[in-house]
C-alpha positions in Angstrom: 87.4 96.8 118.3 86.9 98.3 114.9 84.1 100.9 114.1 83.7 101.5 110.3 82.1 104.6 108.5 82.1 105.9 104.9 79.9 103.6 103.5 77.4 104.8 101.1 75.3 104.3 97.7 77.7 105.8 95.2 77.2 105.3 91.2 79.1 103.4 88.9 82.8 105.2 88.3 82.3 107.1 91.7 84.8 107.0 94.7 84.3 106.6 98.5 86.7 106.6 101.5 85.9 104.4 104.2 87.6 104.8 107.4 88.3 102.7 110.4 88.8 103.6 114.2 90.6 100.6 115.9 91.2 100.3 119.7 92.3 97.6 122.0 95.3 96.7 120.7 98.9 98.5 120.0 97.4 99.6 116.5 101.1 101.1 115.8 102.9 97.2 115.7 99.8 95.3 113.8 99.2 95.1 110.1 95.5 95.7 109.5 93.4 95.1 106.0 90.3 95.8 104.6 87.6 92.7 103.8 84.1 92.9 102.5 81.7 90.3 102.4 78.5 90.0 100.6 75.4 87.7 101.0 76.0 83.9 100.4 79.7 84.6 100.4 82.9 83.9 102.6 84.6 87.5 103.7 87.5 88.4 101.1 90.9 90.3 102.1 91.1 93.0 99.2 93.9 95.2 100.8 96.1 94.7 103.6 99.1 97.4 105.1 101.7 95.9 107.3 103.2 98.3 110.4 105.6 99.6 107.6 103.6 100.6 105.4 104.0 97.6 102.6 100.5 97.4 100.9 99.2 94.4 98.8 95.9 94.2 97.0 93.4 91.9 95.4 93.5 91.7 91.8 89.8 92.4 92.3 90.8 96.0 93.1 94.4 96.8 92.2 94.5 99.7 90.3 91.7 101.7 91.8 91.6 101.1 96.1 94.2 103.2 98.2 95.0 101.1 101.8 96.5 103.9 104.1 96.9 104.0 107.7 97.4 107.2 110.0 99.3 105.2 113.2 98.7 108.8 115.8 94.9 108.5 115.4 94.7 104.6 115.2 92.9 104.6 111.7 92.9 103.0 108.6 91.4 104.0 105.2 90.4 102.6 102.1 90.1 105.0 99.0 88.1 103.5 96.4 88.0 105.2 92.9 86.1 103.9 89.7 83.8 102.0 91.9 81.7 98.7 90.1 78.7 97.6 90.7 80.8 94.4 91.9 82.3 96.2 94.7 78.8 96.2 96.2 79.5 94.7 99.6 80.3 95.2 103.2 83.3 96.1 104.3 85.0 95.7 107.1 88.6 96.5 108.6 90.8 94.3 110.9 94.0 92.9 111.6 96.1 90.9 109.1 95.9 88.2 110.1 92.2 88.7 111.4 91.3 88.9 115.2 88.2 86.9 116.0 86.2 89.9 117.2 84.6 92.2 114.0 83.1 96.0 113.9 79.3 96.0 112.1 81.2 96.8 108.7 80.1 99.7 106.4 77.9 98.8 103.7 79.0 100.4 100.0 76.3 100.3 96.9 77.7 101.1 93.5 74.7 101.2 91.8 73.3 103.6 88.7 
């Protein structure tokens, strides 16, 4: 299971960290990634962190999101700086490659 927070309505050039709690599964041994998803489109990988701590991003986002992952409290994080209205989406966390069960997501609004 993965339960995302952090979400928010943040303005053009802002930052946000959203954080996910995941349980279920030996969260220590798993890569996990961030995705978001917006209406009318398919869910896109933006950042992914492997079990060693290799990170690779989107081009949609390299340069301003921060994947991290804290292995004792079974969470991952996403720092976004110099937020777009673009990144408005929801976003979600789970494993790379993707379980088939999904938290509710967090919605973000970059928005002036």
């Amino acid at each position: 299971q993965f339960a995302e927070t952090g979400g928010g309505l943040v303005q053009p050039g802002g930052s946000l960290r959203l954080s996910c709690v995941a349980s279920g599964f030996d969260f220590n041994m798993r890569s996990m990634a961030w995705y978001r998803q917006t209406p009318g489109s398919e869910r896109e990988l933006i950042a992914g962190i492997t079990n060693r701590d290799e990170v690779k991003y989107a081009d949609s986002v390299s340069g301003r999101f921060t994947i991290s992952r804290d292995n004792v409290r079974n969470t991952a994080y996403l720092q976004m700086n110099n937020l777009k209205p673009e990144d408005t989406s929801v976003y979600y966390c789970n494993m790379r490659p993707s379980s088939a069960s999904w938290g509710q997501g967090t919605r973000v609004t970059v928005s002036a």
